[in-house]
TORKOL-4160 file (C-alpha; in steps of 0.2 Angstrom, whole numbers, padded with zeros to 4 digits, m for minus):
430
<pt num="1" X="0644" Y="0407" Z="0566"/>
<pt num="2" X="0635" Y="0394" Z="0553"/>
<pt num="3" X="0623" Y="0382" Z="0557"/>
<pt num="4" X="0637" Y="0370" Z="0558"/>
<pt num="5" X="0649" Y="0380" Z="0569"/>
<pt num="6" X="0630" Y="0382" Z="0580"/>
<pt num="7" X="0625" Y="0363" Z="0579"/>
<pt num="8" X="0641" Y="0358" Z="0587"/>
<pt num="9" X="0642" Y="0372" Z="0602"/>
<pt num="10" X="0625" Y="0367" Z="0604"/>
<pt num="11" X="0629" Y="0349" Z="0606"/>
<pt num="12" X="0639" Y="0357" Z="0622"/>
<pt num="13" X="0625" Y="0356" Z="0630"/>
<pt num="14" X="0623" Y="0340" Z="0641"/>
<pt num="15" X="0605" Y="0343" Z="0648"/>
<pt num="16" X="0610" Y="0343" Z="0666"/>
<pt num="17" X="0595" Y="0353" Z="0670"/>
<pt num="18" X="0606" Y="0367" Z="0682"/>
<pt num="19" X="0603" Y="0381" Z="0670"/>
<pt num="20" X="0584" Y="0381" Z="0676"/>
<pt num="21" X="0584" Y="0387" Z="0694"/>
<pt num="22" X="0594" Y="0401" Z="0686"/>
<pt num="23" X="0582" Y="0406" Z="0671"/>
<pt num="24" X="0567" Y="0418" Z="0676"/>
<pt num="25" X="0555" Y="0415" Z="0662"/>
<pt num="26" X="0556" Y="0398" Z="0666"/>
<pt num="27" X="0554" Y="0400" Z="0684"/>
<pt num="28" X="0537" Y="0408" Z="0681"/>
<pt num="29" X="0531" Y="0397" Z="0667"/>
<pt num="30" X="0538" Y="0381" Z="0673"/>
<pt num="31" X="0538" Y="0377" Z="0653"/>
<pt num="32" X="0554" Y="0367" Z="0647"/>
<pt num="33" X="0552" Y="0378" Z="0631"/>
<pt num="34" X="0556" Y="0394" Z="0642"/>
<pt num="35" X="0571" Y="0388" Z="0648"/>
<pt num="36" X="0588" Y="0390" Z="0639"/>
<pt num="37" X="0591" Y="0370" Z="0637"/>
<pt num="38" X="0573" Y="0369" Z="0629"/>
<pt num="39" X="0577" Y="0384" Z="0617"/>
<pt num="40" X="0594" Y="0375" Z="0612"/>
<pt num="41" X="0584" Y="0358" Z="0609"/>
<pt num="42" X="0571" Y="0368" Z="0597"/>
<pt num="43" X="0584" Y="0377" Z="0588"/>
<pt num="44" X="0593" Y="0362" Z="0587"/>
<pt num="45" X="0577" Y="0352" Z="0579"/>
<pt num="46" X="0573" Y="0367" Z="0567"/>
<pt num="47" X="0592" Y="0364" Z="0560"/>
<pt num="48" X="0589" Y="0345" Z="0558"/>
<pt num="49" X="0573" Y="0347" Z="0551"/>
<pt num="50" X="0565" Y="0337" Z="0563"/>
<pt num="51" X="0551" Y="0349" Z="0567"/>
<pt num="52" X="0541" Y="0362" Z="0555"/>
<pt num="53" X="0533" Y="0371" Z="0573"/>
<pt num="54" X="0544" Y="0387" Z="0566"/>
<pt num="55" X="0529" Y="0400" Z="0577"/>
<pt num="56" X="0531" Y="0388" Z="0592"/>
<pt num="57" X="0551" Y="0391" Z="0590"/>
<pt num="58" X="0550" Y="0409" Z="0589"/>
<pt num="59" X="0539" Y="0413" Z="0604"/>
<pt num="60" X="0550" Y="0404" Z="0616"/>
<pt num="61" X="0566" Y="0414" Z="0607"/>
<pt num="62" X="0557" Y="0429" Z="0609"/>
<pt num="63" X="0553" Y="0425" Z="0625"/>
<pt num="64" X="0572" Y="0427" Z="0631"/>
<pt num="65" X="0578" Y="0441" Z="0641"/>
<pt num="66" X="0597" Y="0437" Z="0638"/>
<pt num="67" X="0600" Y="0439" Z="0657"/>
<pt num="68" X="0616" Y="0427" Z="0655"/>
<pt num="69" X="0611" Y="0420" Z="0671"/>
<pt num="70" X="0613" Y="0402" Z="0662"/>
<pt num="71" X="0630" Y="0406" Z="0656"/>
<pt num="72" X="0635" Y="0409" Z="0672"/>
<pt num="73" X="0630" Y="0395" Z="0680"/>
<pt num="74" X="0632" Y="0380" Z="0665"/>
<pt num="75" X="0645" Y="0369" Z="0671"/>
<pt num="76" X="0649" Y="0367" Z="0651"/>
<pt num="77" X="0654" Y="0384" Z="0646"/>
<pt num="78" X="0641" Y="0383" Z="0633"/>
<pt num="79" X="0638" Y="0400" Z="0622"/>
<pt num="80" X="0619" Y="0401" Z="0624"/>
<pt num="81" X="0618" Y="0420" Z="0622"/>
<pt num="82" X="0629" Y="0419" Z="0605"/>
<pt num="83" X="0617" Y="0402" Z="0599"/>
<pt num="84" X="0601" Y="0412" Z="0603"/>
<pt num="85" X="0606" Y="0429" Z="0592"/>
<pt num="86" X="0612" Y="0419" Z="0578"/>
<pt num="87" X="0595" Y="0410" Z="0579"/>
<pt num="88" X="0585" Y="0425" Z="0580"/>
<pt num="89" X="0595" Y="0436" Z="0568"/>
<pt num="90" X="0605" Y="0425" Z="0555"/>
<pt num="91" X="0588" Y="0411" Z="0554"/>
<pt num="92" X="0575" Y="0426" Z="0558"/>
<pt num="93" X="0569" Y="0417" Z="0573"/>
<pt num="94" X="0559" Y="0433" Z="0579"/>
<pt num="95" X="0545" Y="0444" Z="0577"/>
<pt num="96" X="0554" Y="0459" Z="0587"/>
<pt num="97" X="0559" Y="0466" Z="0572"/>
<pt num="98" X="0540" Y="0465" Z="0563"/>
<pt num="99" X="0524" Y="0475" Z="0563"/>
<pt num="100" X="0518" Y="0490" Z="0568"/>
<pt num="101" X="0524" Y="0490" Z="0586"/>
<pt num="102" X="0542" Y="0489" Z="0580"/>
<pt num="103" X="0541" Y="0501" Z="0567"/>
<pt num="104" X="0537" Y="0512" Z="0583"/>
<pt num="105" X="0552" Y="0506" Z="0591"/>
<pt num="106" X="0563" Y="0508" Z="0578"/>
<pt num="107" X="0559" Y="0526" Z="0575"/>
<pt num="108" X="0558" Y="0527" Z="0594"/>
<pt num="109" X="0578" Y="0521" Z="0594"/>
<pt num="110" X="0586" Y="0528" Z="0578"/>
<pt num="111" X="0578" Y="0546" Z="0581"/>
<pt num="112" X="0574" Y="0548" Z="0599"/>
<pt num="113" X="0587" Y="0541" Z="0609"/>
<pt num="114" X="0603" Y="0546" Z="0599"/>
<pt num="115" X="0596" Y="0567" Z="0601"/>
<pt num="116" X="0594" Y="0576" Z="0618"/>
<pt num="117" X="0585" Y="0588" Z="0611"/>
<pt num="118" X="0571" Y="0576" Z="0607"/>
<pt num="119" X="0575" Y="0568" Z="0626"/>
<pt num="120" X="0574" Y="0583" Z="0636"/>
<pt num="121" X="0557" Y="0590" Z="0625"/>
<pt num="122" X="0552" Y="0572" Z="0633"/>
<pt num="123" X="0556" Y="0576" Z="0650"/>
<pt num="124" X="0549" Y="0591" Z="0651"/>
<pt num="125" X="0533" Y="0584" Z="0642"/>
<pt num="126" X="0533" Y="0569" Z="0656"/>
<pt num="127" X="0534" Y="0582" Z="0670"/>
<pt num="128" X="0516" Y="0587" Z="0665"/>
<pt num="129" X="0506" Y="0572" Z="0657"/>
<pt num="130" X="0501" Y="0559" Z="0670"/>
<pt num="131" X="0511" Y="0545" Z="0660"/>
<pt num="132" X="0508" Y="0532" Z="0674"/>
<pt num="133" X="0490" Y="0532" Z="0672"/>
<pt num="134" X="0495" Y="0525" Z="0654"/>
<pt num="135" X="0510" Y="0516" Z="0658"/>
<pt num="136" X="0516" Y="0510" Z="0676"/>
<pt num="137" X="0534" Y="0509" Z="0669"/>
<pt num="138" X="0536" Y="0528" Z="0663"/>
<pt num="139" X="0546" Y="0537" Z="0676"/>
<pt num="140" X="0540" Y="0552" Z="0687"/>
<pt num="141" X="0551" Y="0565" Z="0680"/>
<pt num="142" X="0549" Y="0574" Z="0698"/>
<pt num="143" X="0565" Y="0577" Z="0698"/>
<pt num="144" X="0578" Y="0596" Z="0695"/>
<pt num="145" X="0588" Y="0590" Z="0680"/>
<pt num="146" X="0602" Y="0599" Z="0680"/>
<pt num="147" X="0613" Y="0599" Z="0662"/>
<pt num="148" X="0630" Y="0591" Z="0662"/>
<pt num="149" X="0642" Y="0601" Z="0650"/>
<pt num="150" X="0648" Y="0591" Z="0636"/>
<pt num="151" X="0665" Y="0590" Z="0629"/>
<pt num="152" X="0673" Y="0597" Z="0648"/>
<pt num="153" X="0682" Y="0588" Z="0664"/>
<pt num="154" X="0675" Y="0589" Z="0678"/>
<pt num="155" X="0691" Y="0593" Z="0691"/>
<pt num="156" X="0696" Y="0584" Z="0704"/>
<pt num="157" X="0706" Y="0593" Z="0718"/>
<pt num="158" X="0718" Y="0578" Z="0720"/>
<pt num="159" X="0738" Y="0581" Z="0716"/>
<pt num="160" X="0738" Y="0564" Z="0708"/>
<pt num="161" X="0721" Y="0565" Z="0698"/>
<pt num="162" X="0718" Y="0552" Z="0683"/>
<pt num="163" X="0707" Y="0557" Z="0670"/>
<pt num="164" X="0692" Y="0545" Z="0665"/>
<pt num="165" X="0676" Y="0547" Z="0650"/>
<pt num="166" X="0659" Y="0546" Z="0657"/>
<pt num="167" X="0646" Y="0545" Z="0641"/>
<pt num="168" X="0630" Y="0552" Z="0647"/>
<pt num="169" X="0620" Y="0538" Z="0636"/>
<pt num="170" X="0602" Y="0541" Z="0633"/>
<pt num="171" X="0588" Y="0535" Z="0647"/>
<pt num="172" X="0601" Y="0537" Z="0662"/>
<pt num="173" X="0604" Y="0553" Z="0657"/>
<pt num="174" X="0585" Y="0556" Z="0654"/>
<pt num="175" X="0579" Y="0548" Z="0668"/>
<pt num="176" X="0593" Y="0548" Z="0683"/>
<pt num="177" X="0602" Y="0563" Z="0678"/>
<pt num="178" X="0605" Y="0563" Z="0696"/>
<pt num="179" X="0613" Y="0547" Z="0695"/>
<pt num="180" X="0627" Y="0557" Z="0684"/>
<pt num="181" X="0628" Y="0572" Z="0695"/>
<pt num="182" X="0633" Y="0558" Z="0710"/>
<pt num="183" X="0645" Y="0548" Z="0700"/>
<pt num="184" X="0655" Y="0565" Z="0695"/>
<pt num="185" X="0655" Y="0567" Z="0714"/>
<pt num="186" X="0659" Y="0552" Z="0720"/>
<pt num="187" X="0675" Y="0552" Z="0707"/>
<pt num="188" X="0680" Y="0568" Z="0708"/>
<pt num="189" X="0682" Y="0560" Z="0728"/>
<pt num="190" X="0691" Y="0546" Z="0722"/>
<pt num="191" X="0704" Y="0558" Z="0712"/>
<pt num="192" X="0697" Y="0557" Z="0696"/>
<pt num="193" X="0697" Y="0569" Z="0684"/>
<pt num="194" X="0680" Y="0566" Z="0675"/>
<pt num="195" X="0678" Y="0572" Z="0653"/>
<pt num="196" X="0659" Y="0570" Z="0648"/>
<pt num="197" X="0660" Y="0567" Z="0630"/>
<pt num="198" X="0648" Y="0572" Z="0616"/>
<pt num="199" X="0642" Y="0556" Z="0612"/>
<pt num="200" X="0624" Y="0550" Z="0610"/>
<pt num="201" X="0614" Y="0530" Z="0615"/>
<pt num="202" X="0627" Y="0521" Z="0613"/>
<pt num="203" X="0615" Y="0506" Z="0605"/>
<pt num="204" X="0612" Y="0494" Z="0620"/>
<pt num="205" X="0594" Y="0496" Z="0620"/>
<pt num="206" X="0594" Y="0493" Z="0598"/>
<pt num="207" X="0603" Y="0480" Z="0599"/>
<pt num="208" X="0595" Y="0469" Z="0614"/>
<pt num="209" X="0577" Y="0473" Z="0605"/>
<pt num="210" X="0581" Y="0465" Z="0587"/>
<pt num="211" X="0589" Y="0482" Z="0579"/>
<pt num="212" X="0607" Y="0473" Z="0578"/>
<pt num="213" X="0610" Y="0484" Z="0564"/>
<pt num="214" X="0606" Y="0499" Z="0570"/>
<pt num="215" X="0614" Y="0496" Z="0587"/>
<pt num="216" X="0631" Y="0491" Z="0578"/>
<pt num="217" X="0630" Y="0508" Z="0568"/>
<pt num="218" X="0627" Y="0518" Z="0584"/>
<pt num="219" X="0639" Y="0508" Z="0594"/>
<pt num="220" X="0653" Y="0512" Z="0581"/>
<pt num="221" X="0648" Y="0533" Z="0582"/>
<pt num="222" X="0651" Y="0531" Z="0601"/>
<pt num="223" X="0666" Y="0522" Z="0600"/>
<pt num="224" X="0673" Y="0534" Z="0587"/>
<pt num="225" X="0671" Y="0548" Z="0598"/>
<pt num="226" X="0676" Y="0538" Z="0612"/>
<pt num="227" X="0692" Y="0534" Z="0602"/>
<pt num="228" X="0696" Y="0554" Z="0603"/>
<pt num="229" X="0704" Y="0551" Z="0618"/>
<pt num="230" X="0715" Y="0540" Z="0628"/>
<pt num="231" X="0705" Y="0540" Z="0642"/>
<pt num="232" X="0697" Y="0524" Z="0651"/>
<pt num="233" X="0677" Y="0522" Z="0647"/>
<pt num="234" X="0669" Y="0523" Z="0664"/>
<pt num="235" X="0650" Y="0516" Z="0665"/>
<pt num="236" X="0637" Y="0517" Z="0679"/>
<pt num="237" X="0625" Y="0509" Z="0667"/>
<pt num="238" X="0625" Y="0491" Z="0666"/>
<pt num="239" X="0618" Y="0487" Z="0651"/>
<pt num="240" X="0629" Y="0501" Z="0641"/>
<pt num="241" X="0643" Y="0496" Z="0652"/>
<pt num="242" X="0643" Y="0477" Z="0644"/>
<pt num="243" X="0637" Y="0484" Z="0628"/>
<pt num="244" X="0653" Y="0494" Z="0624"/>
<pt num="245" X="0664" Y="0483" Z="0636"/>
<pt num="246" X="0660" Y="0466" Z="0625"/>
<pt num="247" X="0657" Y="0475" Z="0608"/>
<pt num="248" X="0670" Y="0486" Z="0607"/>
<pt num="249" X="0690" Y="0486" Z="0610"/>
<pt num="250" X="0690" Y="0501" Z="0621"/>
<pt num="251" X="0696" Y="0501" Z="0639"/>
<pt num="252" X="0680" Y="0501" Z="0647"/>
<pt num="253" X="0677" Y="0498" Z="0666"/>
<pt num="254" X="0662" Y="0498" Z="0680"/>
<pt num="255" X="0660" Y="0514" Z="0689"/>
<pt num="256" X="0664" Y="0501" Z="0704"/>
<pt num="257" X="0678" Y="0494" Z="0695"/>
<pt num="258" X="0686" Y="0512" Z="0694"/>
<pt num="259" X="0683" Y="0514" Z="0713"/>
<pt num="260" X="0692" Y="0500" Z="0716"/>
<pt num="261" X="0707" Y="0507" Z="0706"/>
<pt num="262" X="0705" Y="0526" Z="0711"/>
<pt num="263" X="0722" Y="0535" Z="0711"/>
<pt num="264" X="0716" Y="0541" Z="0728"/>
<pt num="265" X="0721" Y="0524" Z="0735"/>
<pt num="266" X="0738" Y="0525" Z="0727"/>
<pt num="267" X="0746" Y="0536" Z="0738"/>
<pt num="268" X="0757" Y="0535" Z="0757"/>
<pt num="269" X="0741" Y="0526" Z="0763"/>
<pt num="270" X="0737" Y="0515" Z="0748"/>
<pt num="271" X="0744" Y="0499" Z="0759"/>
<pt num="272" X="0732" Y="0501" Z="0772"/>
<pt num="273" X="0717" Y="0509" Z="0763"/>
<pt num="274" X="0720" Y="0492" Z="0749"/>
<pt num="275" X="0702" Y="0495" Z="0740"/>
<pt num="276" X="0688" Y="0506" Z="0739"/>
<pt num="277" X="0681" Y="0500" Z="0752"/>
<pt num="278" X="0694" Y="0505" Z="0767"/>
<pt num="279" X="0694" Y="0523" Z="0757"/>
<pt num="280" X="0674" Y="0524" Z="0761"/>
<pt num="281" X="0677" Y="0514" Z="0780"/>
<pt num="282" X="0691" Y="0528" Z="0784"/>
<pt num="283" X="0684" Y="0542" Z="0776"/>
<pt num="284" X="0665" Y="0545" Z="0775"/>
<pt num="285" X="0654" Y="0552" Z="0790"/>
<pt num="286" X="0641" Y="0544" Z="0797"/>
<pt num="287" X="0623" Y="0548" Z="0792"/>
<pt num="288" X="0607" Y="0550" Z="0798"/>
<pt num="289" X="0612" Y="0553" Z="0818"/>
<pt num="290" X="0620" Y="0536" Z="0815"/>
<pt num="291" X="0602" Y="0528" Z="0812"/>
<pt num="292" X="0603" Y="0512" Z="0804"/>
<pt num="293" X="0598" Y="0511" Z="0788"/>
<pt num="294" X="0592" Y="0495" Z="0780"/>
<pt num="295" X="0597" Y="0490" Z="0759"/>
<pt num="296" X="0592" Y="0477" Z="0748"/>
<pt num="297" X="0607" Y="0476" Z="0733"/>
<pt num="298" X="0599" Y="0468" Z="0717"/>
<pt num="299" X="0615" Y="0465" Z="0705"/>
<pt num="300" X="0607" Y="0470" Z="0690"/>
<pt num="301" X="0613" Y="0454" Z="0675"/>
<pt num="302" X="0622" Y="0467" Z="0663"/>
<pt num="303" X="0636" Y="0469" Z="0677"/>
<pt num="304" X="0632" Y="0454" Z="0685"/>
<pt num="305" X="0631" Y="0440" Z="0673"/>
<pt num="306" X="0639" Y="0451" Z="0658"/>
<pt num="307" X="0654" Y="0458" Z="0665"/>
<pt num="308" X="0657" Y="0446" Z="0680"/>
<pt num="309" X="0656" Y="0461" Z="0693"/>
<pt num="310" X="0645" Y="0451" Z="0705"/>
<pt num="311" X="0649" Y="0456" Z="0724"/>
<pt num="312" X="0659" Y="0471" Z="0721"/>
<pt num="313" X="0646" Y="0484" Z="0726"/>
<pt num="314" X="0639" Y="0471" Z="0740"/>
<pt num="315" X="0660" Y="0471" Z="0747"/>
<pt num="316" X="0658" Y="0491" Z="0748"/>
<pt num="317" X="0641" Y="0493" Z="0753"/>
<pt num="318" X="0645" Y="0485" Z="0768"/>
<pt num="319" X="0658" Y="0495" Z="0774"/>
<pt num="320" X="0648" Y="0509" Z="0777"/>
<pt num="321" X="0644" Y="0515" Z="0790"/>
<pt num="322" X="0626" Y="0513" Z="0797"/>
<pt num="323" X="0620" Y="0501" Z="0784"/>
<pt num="324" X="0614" Y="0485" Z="0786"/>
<pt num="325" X="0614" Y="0474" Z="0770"/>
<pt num="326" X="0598" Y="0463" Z="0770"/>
<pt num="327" X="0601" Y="0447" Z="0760"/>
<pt num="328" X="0589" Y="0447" Z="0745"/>
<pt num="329" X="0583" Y="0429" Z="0740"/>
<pt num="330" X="0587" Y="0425" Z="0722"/>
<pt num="331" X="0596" Y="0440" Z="0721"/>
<pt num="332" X="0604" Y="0433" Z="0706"/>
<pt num="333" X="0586" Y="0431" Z="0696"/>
<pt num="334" X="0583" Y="0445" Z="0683"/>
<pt num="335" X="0572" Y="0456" Z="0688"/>
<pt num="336" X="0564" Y="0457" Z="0668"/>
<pt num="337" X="0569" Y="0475" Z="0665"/>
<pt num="338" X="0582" Y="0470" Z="0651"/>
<pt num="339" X="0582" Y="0483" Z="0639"/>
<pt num="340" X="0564" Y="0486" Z="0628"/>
<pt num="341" X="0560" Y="0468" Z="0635"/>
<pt num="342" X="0545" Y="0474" Z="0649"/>
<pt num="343" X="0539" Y="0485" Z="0635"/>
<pt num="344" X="0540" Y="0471" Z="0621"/>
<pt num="345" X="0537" Y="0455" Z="0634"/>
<pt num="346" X="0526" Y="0465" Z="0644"/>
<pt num="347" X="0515" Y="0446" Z="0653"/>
<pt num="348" X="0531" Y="0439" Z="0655"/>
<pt num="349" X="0541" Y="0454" Z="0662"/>
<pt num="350" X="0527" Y="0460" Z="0674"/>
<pt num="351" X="0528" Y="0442" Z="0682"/>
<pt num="352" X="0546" Y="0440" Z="0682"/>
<pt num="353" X="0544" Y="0459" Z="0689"/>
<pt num="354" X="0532" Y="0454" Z="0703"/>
<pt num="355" X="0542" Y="0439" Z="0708"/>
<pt num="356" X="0557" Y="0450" Z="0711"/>
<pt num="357" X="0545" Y="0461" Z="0723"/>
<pt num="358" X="0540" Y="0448" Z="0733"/>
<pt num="359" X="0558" Y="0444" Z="0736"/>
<pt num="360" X="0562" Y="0458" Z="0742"/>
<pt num="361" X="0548" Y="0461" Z="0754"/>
<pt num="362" X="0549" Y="0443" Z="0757"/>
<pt num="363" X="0567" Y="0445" Z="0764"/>
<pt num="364" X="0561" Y="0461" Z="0773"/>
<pt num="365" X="0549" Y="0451" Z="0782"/>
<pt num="366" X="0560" Y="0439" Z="0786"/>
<pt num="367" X="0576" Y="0452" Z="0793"/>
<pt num="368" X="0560" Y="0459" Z="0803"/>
<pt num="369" X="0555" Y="0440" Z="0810"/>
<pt num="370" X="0574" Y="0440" Z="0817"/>
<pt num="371" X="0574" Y="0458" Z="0823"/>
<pt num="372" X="0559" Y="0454" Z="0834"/>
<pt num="373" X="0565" Y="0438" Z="0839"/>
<pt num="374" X="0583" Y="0446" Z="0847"/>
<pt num="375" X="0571" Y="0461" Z="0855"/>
<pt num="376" X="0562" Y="0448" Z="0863"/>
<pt num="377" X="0547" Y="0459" Z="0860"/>
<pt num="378" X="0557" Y="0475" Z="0868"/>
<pt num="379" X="0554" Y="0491" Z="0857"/>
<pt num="380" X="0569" Y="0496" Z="0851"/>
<pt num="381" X="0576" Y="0511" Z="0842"/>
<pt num="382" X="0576" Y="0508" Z="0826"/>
<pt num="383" X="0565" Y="0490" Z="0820"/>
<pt num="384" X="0564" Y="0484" Z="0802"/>
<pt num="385" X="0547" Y="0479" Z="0809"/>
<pt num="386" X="0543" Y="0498" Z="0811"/>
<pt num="387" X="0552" Y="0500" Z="0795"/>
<pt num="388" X="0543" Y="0487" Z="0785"/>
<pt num="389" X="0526" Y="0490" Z="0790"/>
<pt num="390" X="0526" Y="0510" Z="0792"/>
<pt num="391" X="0543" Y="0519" Z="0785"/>
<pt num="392" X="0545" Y="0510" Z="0771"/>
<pt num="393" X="0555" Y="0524" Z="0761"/>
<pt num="394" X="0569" Y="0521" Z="0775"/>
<pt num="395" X="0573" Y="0505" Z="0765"/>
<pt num="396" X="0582" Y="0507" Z="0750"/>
<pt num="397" X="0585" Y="0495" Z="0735"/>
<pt num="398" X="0600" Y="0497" Z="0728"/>
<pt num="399" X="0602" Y="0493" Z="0711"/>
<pt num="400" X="0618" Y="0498" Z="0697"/>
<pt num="401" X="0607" Y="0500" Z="0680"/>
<pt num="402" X="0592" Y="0510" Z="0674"/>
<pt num="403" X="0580" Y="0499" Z="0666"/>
<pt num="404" X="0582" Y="0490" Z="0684"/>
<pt num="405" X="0578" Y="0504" Z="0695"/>
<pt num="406" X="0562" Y="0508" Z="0684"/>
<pt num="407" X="0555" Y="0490" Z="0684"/>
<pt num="408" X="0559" Y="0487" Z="0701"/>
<pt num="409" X="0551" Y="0503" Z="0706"/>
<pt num="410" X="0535" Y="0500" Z="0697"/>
<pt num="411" X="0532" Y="0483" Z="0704"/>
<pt num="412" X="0535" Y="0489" Z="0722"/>
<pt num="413" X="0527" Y="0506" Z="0722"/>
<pt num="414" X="0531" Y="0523" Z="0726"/>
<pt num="415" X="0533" Y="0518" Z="0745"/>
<pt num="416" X="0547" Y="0512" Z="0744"/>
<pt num="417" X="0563" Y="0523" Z="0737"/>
<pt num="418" X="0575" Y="0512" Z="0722"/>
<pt num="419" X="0591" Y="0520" Z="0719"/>
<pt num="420" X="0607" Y="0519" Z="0712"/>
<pt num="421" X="0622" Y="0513" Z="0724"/>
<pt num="422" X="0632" Y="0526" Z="0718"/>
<pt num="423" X="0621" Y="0538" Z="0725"/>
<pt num="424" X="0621" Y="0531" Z="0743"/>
<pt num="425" X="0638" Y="0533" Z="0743"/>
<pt num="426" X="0639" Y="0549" Z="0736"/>
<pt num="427" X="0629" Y="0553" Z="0753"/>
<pt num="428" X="0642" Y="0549" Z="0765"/>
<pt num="429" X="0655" Y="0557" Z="0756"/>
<pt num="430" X="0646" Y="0573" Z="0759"/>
């Protein structure tokens, strides 16, 4: 794009106003210059030379988390997400790449995240340093990890296995190798034949925090390798998952998406078991002595808003067995993870953060209000009443990407357990 090619998509924009019940910062700063028709109007006034408040430009650019949330729900298809890193890269519209901090960050992602050696060394290191004291974002490390091999398939005891490549990335790896371990499982169910290939950060987190360059040149040694094989790309991070899905040319799906199309549902029962779904409704068992168990779904924006996969995990979760899927108000909202962005945007984040907390305890309470009401005061065996004032660990939030699952934990508290949905599932397969 050129400033001309941008002045014109920008006049796309016919300031209907719809795009700000959709974008977070401006939600909780209720400044026009937060929201994404604000950012288009000051990008637009710094082309035509009709203001010189360059500073002023660049906070509210910076102050984007690129959640797409307005792309999805613009009723003029306008490119915002496209417009905004032209701004901030091609007219250097933004401090992210500038001082000290993100020399840090920089060393941080072109010598850190790309080697596992570094990684695990950091693991281990966060096993014994109280890191939370410093930061409430670190993660516990509390964990067993338990090393994936590289460069090796994973078998799955299906006649009519497909074979898929599962990168291991950086931080999921890291942080959720667990998340991994499940996913293998749960394909290797599915009748997947799962290769884990050598490959390093794919350049998600780079490139959302300024490093284009860096993130291009990463992405392009994942793909390479990638390339290797002719085997479909499948991703249970959402923010690497859109990364490589939108920047690249590979066949790259969800890890729900590949559920969805699991060989497994290809054979004499494929009519009646049509989705992923019926496979988990007809096959799992049910958990827990058949105690219900309560979940809140975030769909995290990088699968969400990037990829379109919006009600997918939602459609499966509540087929099984046992679970009761508690509608979360503005599920849709970020919940300010994005990337680097609660790191680099730390005020913003940590409110945006809070008010996704309050949502989901918020719509806890108000599940519980309708539980008491049907008792009529009766005890009954399982409450969300009991749940939400005393067991708080038996309600899980679900959520499909990393950098979600570590924000959200941190702004709710140890109390209550965040995890990936693939891991639920992986539970009733067992």
């Amino acid at each position: 794009m050129d400033a001309a090619t941008i002045n014109e998509t920008i006049k796309a924009c016919i300031h209907c106003g719809i795009c700000l019940p959709a974008c977070p910062t401006y939600q909780v700063t209720g400044n026009e210059g937060h929201s994404p028709r604000g950012r288009l109007y000051l990008i637009n006034d710094l082309l035509t030379n009709e203001t010189g408040a360059r500073e002023d430009v660049v906070e509210y650019l910076d102050g984007c988390l690129e959640c797409s949330a307005c792309e999805t729900v613009c009723p003029s298809g306008v490119d915002y997400v496209n417009i905004l890193e032209y701004a901030r890269h091609e007219l250097g519209l933004s401090n992210y790449t500038k001082g000290f901090m993100a020399a840090v960050r920089r060393l941080v992602f072109q010598y850190l995240l790309p080697n596992r050696v570094l990684l695990n060394l950091a693991r281990v290191m966060g096993r014994f340093l109280p890191l939370r004291l410093f930061n409430k974002l670190a993660p516990g490390f509390d964990f067993e990890y338990k090393k994936i091999k590289t460069d090796y398939i994973y078998k799955s005891q299906s006649r009519t296995s497909r074979t898929v490549s599962m990168p291991l990335g950086c931080v999921m790896d890291t942080i959720y190798n667990d998340v991994h371990w499940d996913s293998i499982q749960v394909l290797n169910a599915f009748g997947y034949d799962v290769y884990i290939p050598e490959t390093q950060c794919c350049g998600a987190l780079a490139y959302h925090s300024g490093e284009n360059k860096l993130g291009e040149k990463q992405l392009e040694e994942t793909t390479s390798i990638l390339a290797k094989h002719q085997y479909p790309v499948v991703m249970n991070s959402a923010g690497c998952g859109a990364f490589i899905k939108n920047h690249s040319d590979l066949e790259s799906m969800d890890l729900i998406e590949a559920l969805k199309q699991a060989p497994s549902l290809r054979g004499a029962d494929a009519a009646r078991q049509s989705n992923a779904g019926d496979w988990i409704a007809t096959h799992s068992l049910s958990a827990r002595n058949d105690e219900i168990i309560y979940a809140v779904y975030h769909p995290a924006c990088h699968l969400n808003h990037k990829q379109g996969v919006s009600q997918d995990y939602v459609e499966l979760l509540k087929r099984i067995p046992s679970l009761e899927l508690i509608p979360l108000h503005e599920a849709d909202l970020c919940c300010g993870s994005a990337g680097f962005y609660n790191l680099i945007q730390s005020k913003l984040a940590g409110e945006i953060g809070k008010r996704k907390a309050e949502n989901i305890t918020s719509s806890l309470r108000a599940l519980a209000k309708q539980s008491n009401a049907r008792s009529k005061g009766a005890a009954i065996k399982f409450s969300v009443l009991d749940c939400f004032a005393n067991a708080r660990n038996d309600v899980i939030v679900l959520t499909a990407n990393p950098g979600c699952m570590s924000q959200i934990q941190a702004h709710l508290g140890d109390e209550y357990q965040v995890m990936h949905p693939i891991s639920l599932i992986k539970q009733y397969l067992n």
